[in-house]
C-alpha atoms as a printed R data frame, in Angstrom:
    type eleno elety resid chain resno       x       y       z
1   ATOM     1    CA   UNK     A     1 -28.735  22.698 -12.728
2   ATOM     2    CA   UNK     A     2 -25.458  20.932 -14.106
3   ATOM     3    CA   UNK     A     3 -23.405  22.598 -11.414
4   ATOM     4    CA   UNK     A     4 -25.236  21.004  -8.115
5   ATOM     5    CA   UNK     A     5 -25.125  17.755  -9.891
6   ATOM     6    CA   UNK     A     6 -21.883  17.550 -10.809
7   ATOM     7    CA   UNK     A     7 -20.617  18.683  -7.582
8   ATOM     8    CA   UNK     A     8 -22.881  15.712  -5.900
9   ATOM     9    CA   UNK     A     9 -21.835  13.215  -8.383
10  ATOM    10    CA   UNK     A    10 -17.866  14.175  -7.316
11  ATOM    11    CA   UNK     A    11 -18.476  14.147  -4.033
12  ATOM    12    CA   UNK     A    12 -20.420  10.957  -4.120
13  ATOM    13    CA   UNK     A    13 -17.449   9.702  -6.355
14  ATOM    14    CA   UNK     A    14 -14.503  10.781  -3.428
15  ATOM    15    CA   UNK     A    15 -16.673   8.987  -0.744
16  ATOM    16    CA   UNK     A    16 -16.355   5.806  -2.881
17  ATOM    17    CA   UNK     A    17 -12.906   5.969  -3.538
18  ATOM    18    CA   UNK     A    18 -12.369   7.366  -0.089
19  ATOM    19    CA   UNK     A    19 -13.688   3.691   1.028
20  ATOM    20    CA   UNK     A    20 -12.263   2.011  -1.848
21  ATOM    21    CA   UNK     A    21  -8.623   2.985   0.057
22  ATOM    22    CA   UNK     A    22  -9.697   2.295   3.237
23  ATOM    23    CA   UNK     A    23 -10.647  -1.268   1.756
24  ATOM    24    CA   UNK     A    24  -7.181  -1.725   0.566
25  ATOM    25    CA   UNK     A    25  -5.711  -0.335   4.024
26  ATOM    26    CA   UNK     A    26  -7.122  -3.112   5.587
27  ATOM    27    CA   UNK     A    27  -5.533  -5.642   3.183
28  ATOM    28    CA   UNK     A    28  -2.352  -4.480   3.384
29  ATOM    29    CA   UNK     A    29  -2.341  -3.915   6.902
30  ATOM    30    CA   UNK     A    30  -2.415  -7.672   7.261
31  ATOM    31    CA   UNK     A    31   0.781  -8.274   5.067
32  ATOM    32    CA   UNK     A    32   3.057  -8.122   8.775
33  ATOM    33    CA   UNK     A    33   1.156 -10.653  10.096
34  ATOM    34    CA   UNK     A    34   0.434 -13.096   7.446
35  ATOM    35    CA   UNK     A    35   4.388 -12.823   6.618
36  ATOM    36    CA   UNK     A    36   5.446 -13.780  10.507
37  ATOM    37    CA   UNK     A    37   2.646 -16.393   9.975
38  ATOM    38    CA   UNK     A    38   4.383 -17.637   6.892
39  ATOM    39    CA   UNK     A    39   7.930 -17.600   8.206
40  ATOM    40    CA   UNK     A    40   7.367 -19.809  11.357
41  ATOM    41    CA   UNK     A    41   5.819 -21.998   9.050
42  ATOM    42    CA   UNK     A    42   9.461 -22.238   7.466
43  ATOM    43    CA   UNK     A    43   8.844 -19.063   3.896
44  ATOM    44    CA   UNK     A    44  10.987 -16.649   3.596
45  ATOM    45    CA   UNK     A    45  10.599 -13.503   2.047
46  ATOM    46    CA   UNK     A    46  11.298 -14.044  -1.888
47  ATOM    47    CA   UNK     A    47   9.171 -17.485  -1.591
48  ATOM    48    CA   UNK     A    48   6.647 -15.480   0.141
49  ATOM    49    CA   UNK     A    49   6.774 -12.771  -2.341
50  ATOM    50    CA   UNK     A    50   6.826 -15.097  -5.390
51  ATOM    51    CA   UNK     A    51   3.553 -16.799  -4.225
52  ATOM    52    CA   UNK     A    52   2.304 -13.815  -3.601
53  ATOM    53    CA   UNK     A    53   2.606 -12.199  -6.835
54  ATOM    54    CA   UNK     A    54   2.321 -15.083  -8.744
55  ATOM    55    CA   UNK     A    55  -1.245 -16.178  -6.910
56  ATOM    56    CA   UNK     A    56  -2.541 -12.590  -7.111
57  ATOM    57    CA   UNK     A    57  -1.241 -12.317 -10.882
58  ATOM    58    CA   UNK     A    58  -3.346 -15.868 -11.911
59  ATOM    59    CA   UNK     A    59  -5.938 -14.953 -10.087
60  ATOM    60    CA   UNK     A    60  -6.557 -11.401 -11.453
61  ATOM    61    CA   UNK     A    61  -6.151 -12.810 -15.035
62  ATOM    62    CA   UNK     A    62  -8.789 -15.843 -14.530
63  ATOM    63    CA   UNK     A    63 -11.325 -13.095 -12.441
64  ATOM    64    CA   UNK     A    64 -10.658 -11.382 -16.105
65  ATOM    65    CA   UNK     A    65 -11.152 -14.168 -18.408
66  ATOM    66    CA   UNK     A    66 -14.401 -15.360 -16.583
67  ATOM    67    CA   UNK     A    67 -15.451 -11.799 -16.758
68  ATOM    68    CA   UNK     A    68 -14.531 -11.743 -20.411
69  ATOM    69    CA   UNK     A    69 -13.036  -8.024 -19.419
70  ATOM    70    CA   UNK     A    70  -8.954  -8.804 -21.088
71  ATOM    71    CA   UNK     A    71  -8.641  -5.303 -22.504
72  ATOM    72    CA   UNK     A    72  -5.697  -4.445 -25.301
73  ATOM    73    CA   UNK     A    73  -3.991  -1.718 -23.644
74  ATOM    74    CA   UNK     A    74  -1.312   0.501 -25.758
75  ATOM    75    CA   UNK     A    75   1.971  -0.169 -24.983
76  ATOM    76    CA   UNK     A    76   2.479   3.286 -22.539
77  ATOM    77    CA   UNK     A    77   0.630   2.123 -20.633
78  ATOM    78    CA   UNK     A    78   1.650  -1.242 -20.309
79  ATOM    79    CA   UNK     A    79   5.336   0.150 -20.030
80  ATOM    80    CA   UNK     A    80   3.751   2.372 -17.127
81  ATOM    81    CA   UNK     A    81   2.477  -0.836 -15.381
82  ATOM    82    CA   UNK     A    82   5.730  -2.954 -15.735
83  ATOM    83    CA   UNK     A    83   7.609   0.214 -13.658
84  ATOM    84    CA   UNK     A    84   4.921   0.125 -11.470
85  ATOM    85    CA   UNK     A    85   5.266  -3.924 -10.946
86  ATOM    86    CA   UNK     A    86   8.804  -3.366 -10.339
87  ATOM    87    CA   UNK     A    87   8.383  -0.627  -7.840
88  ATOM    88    CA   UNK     A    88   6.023  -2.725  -5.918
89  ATOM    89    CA   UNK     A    89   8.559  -5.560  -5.743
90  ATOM    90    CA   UNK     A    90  11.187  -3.834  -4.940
91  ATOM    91    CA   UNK     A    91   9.599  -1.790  -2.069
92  ATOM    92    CA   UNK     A    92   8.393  -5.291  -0.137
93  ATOM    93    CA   UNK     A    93  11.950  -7.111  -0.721
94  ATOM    94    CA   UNK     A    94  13.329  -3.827   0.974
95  ATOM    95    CA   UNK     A    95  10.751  -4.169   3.597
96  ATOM    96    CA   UNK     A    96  10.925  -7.417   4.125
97  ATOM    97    CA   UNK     A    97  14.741  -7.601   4.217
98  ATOM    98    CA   UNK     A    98  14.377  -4.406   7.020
99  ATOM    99    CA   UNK     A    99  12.416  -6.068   8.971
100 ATOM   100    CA   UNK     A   100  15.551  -9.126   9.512
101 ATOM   101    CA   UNK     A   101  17.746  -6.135  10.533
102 ATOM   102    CA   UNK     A   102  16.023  -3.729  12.227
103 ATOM   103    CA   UNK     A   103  12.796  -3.931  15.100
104 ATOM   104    CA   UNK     A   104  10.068  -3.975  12.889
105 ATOM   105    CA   UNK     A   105   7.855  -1.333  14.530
106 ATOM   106    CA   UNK     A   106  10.893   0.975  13.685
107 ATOM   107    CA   UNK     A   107  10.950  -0.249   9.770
108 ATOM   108    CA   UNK     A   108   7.244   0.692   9.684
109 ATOM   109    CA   UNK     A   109   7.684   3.988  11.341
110 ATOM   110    CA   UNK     A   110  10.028   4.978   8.319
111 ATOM   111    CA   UNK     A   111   7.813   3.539   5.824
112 ATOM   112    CA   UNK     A   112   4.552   6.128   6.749
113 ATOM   113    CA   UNK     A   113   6.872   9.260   5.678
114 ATOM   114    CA   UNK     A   114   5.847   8.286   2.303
115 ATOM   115    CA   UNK     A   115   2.780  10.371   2.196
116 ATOM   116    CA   UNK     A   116   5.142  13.373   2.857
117 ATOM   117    CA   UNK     A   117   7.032  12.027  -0.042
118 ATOM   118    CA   UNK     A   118   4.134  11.464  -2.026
119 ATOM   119    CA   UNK     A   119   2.962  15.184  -1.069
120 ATOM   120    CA   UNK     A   120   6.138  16.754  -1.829
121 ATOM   121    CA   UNK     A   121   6.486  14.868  -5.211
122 ATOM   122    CA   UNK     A   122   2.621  16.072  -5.997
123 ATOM   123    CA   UNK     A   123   3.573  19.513  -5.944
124 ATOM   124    CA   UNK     A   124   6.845  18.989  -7.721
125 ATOM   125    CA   UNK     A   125   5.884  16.944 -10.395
126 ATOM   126    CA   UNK     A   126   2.060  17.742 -10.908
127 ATOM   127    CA   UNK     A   127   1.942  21.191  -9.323
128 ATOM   128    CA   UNK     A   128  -0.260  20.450  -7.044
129 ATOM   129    CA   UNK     A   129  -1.459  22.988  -3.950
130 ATOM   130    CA   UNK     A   130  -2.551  22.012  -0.761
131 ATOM   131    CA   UNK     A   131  -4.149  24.294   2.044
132 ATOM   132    CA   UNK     A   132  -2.571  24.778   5.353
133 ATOM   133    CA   UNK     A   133  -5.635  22.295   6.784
134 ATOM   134    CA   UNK     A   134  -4.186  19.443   4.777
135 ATOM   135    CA   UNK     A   135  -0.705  19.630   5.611
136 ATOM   136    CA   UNK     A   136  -1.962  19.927   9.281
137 ATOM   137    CA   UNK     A   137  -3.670  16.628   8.579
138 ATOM   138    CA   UNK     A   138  -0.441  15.183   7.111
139 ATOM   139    CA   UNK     A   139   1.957  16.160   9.934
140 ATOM   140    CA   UNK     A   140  -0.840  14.705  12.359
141 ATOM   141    CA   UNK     A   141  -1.336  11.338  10.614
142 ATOM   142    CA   UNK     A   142   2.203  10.849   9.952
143 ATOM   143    CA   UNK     A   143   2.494  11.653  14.090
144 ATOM   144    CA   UNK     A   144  -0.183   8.820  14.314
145 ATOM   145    CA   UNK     A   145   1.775   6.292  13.081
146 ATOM   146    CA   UNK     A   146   5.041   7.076  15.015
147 ATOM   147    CA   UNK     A   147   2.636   6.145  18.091
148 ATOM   148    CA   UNK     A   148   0.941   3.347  16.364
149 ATOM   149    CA   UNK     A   149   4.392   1.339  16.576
150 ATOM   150    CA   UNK     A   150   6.171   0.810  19.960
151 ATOM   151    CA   UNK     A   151   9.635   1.550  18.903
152 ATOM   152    CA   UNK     A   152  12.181  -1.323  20.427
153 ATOM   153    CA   UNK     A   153  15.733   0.086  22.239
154 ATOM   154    CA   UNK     A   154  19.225  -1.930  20.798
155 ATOM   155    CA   UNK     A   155  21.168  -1.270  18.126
156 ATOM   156    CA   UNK     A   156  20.405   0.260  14.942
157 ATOM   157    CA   UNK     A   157  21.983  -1.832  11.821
158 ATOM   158    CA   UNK     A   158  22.798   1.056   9.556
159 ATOM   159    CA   UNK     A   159  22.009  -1.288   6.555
160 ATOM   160    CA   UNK     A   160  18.995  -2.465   7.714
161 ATOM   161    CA   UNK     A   161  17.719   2.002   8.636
162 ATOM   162    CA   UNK     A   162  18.529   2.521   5.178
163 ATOM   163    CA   UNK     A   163  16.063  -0.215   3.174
164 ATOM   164    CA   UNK     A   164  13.883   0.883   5.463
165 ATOM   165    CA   UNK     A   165  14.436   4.209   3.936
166 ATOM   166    CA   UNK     A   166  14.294   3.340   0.573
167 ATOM   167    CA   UNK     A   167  11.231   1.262   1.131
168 ATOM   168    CA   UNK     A   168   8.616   4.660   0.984
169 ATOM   169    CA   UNK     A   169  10.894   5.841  -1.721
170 ATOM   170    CA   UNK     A   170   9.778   3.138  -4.020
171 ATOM   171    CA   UNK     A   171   5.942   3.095  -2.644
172 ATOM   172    CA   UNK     A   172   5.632   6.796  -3.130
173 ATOM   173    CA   UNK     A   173   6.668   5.891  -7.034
174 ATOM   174    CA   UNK     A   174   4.260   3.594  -6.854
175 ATOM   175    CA   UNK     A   175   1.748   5.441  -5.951
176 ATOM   176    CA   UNK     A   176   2.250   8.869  -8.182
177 ATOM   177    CA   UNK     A   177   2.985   7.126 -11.307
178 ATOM   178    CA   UNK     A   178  -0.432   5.109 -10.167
179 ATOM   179    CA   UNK     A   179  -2.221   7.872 -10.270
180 ATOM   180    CA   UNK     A   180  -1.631   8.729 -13.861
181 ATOM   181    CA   UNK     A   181  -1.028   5.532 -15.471
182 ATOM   182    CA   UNK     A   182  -4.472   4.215 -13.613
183 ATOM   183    CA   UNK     A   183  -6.575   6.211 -15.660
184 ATOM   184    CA   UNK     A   184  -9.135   4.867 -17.831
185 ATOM   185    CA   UNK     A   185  -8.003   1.504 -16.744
186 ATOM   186    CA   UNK     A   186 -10.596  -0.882 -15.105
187 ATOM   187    CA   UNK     A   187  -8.544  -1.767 -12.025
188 ATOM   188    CA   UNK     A   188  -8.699  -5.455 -12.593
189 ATOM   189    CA   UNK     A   189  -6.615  -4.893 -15.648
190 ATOM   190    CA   UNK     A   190  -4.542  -2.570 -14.481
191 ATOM   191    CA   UNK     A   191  -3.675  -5.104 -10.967
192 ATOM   192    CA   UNK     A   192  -3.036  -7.729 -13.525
193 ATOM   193    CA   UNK     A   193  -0.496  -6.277 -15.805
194 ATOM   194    CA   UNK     A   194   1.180  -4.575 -12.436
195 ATOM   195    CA   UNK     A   195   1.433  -8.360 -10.489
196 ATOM   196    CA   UNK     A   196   2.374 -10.080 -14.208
197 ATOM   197    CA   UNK     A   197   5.614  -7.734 -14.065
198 ATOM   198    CA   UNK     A   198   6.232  -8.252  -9.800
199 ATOM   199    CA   UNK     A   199   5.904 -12.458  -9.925
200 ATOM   200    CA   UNK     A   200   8.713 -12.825 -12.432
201 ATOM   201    CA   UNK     A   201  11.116  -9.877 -10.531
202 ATOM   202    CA   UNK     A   202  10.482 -12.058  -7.068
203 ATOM   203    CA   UNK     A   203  11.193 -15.292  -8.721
204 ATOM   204    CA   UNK     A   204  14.154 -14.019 -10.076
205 ATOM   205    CA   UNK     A   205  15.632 -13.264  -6.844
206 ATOM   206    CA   UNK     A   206  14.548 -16.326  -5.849
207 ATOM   207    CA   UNK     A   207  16.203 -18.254  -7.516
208 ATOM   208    CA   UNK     A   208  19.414 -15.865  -7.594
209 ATOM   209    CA   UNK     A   209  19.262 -15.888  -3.949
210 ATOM   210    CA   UNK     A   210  20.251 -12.011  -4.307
211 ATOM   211    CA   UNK     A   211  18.620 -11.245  -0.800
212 ATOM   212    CA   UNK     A   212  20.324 -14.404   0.725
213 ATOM   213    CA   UNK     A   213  17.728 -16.784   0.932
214 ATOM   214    CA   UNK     A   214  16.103 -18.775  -2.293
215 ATOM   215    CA   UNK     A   215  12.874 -20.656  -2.919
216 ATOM   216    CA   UNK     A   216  11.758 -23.190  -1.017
217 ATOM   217    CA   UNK     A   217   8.600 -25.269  -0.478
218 ATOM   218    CA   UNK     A   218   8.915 -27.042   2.869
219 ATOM   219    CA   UNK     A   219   6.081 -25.153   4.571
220 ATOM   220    CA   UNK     A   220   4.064 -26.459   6.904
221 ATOM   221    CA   UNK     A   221   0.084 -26.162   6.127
222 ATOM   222    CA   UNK     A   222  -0.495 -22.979   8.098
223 ATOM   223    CA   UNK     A   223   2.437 -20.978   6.434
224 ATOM   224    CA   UNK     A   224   1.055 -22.016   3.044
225 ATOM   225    CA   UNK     A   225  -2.340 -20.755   4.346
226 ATOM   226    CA   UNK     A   226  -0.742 -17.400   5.416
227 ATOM   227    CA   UNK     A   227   0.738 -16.957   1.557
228 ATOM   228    CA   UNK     A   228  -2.782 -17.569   0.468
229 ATOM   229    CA   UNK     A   229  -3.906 -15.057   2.542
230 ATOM   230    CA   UNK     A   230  -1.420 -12.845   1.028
231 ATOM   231    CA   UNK     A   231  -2.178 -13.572  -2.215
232 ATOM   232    CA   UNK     A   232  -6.023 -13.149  -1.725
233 ATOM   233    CA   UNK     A   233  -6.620 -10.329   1.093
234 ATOM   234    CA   UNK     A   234  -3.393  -8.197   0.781
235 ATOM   235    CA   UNK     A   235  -2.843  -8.717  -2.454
236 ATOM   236    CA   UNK     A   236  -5.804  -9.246  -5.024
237 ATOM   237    CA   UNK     A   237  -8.262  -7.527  -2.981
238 ATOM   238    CA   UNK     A   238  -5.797  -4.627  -1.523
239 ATOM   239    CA   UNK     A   239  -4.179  -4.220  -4.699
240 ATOM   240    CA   UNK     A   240  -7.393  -3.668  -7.077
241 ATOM   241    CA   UNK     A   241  -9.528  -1.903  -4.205
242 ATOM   242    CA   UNK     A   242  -6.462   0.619  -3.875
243 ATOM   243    CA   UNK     A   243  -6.146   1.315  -7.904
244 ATOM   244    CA   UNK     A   244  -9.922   1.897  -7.771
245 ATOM   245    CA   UNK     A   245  -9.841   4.415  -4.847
246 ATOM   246    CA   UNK     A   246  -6.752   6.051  -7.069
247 ATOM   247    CA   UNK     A   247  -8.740   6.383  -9.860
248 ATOM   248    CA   UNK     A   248 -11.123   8.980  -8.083
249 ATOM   249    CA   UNK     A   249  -9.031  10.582  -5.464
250 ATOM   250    CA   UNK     A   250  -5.758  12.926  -5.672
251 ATOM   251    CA   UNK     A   251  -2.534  10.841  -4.359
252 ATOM   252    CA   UNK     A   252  -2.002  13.072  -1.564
253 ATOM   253    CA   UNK     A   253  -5.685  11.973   0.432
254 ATOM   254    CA   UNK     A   254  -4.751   8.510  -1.129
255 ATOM   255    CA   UNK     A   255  -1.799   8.078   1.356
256 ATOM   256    CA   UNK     A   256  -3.144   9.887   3.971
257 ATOM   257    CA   UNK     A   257  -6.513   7.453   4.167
258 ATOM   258    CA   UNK     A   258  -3.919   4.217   3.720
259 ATOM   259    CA   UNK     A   259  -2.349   5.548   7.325
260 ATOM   260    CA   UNK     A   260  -5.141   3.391   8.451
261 ATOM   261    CA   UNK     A   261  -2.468   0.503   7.505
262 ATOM   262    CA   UNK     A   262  -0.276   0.234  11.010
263 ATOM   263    CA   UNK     A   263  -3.548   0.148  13.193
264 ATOM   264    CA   UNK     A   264  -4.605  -2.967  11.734
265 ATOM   265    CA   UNK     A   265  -1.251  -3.847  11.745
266 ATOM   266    CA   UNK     A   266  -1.150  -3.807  15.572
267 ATOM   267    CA   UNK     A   267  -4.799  -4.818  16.208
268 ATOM   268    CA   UNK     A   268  -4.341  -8.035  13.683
269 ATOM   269    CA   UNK     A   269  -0.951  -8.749  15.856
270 ATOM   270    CA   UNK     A   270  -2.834  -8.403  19.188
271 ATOM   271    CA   UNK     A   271  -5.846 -10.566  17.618
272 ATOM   272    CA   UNK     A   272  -3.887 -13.263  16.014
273 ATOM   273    CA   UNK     A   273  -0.010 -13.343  17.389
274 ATOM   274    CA   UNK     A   274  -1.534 -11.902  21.222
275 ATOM   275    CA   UNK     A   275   0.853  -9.366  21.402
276 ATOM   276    CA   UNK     A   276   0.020  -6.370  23.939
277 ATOM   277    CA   UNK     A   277  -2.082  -3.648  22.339
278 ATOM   278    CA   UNK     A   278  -0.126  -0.226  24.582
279 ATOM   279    CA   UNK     A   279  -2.050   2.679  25.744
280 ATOM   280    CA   UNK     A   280   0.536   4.656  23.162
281 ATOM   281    CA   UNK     A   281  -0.642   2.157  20.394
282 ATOM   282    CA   UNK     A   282  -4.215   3.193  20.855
283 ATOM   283    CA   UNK     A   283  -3.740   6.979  20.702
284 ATOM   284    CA   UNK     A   284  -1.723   6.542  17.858
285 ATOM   285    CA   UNK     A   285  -5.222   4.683  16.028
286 ATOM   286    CA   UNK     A   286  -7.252   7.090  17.437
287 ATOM   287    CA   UNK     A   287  -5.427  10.063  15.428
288 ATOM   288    CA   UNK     A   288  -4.839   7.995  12.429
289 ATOM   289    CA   UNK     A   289  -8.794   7.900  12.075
290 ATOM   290    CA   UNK     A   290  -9.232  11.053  12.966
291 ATOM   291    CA   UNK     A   291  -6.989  12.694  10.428
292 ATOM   292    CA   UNK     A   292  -8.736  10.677   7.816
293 ATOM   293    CA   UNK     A   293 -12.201  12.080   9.136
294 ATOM   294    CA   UNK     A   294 -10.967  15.201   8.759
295 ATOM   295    CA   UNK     A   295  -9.393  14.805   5.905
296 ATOM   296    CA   UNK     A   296 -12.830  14.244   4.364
297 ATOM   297    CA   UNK     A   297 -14.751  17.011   6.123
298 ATOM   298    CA   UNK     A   298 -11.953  19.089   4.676
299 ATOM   299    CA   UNK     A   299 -12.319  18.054   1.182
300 ATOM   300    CA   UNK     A   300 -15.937  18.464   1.731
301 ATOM   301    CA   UNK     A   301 -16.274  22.438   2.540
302 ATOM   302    CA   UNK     A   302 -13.801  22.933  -0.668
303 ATOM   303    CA   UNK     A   303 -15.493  24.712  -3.644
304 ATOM   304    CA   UNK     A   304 -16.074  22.030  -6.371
305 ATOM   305    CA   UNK     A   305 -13.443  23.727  -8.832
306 ATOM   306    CA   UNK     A   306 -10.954  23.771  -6.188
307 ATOM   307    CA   UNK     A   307  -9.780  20.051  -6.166
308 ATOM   308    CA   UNK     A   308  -6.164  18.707  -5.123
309 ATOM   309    CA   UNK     A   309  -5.835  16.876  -8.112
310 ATOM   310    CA   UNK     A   310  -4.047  19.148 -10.730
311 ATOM   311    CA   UNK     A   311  -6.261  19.380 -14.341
């Protein structure tokens, strides 16, 4: 009797966390658009980033307070959540600083390798095996998003290809040291501690002006909108929904199920900024979703002992 439970209970637990991501997909699939919103209202990115952070981090700790949900955490932990801050940070300056030097479609092209990164450093790290259906899945979302974007011809800026390149380095960090440090945590806490340690690193270069531009606060009413949305939609929401879908999937269907991230991308940017939605945009969607169907269904027809996630 314990074994068809359990095995219902898991599988009722993956679909939740399965939507959980695709939640946070949909928040952070916005961050292109409410940033180009934000910098014709006159942000750039470390003022964009500082807000950000530092709206997302005051709001997750007041959600706790009113919740009366502040947990003491041991200092691992909190240590784990301060790297994990700083990876976050760091990956959306390197983004954001792509994006002034390279078409941006290309910037987010390199940025979905990272769930090949975030595969590859699974089975490195936590020894984790994946089935030949999987990896299909992988290769075919990853192929997605290539069409998702429409690549723009001119030159390259070699510095601008390689922060694009870091960029999924640091969000496939992100992500597998999320995976462990996540768990046990209520998200909320977790999304606090992680923005508390990001605000401060953005401020900093800020005010440093270490990416070339510093703070500023002549923004007109609709670019201080966009940083609210930000703050709230691709940041409180994305950020918590995400660390709950972590904490009951693998990393590996994780990033695959986030690949939903570019099509909203391009639909938001059709919606709101009435740029062209291509025919090669579309397929590109189409295959994203379907490799996260599958994904599923493939998960599904697995024996219940036989999970991704490494014991």
């Amino acid at each position: 009797m314990n074994g068809p439970d359990n095995s219902t209970t898991h599988t009722n637990d993956a679909l939740i966390g399965a939507l959980f991501v695709l939640a946070s997909g949909f928040g952070f699939g916005s961050v292109t658009v409410f940033a180009r919103i934000a910098f014709e209202g006159g942000s750039n990115a470390p003022t964009s980033l500082a807000f950000r952070f530092g709206l997302g981090a005051l709001i997750f700790w007041l959600l706790l307070l009113t919740r009366r949900r502040v947990r003491k955490l041991p200092t691992h932990r909190i240590a784990a959540f301060a790297l994990m801050g700083v990876l976050f940070a760091a990956g959306s300056t390197t983004s954001f600083m792509s994006v002034e030097r390279i078409p941006a479609s290309l910037s987010a092209v390199v940025f979905y390798i990272y769930p090949a990164i975030v595969t590859a450093g699974s089975a490195l790290i936590f020894g984790t095996r994946f089935s030949l259906p999987q990896l299909g899945v992988l290769v075919a979302a990853v192929a997605g998003c290539a069409l998702t974007v429409d690549l723009q011809s001119g030159d390259i800026d070699a510095l601008g290809l390689g922060l694009a390149l870091v960029t999924p380095c640091f969000y496939s960090c992100y992500v597998l040291i999320g995976s462990r440090a996540t768990l046990g945590v209520p998200p909320l806490n977790a999304s606090a501690w992680i923005m508390s340690f990001a605000a401060p690193l953005m401020v900093l270069v800020g005010v440093t002006g270490l990416v070339g531009d510093g703070l500023t606060t002549d923004i007109s009413a609709r670019g201080w909108a966009a940083i609210g949305g930000l703050a709230i939609f691709s940041t409180v929401i994305s950020v918590s929904t995400f660390l709950a879908g972590m904490a009951r999937l693998d990393p590996f269907r994780a990033s695959i199920i986030s690949t939903i991230e570019p099509v909203v991308s391009v639909v938001m940017a059709a919606l709101l900024l009435s740029e062209r939605l291509t025919t090669q945009q579309i397929i590109g969607g189409v295959i994203i979703v379907a490799s996260t169907i599958a994904l599923q269904l493939i998960q599904r027809r697995r024996e219940p002992g036989s999970e991704t996630r490494s014991t």
